[in-house]
N, C-alpha and C positions, 0 to 999 in steps of 0.2 A: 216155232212153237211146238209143232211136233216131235221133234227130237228130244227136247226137255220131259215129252208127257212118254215117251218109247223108254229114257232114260230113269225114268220113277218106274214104270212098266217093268224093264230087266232090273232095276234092284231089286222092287220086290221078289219076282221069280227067282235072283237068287238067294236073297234072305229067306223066301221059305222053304227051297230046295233044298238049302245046307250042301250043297254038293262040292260047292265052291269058297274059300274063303275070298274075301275082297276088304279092300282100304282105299280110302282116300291119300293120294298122292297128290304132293307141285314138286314143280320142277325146279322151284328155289327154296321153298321154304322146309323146315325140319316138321315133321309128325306132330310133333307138339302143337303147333299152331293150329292143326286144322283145328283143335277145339274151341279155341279162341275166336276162329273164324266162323264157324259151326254158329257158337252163342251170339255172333256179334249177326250173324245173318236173321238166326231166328227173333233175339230180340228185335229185328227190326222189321219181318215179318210180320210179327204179332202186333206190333202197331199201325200196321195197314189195314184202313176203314172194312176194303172190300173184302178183309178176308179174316174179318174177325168174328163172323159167322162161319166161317169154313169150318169142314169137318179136319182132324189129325192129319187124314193124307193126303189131302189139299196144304197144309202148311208144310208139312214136308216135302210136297216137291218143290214148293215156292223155295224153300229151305236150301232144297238140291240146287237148284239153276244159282239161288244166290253163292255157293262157294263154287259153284261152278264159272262163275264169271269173275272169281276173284283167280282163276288159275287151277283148281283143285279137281281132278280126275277121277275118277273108281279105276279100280284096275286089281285084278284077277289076281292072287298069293298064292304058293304053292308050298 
């Protein structure tokens, strides 16, 4: 569980650092997908009881772990 909440931790420091660009990556599937995966994680997020009081950044890390268990990476762009 920790790793997931360290994980939402360094995105946001670097979404608000700007210093870095970064994207979600897998290792099989093409770019396009993540958003398909994205939508398909948060729709079903949002229909989770306990977390439909949650605030934005609470459903985005739920968000995060879900395509992250589909495969899906961040990783650093230059």
């Amino acid at each position: 569980m920790l790793e997931f909440r360290s994980l939402g931790f360094v995105t946001a420091v670097l979404w608000l650092t700007g210093c870095a660009s970064t994207e979600w990556v897998h290792p099989t599937k093409p770019k396009g997908n993540f958003v398909l995966d994205w939508n398909q994680c948060n729709s079903d997020i949002v229909k989770d009881p306990k977390l439909q009081q949650g605030n934005t950044l609470l459903l985005q890390q739920a968000t995060e772990r879900c395509v992250l268990k589909k495969g899906w990476v961040l990783k650093e762009v230059q």
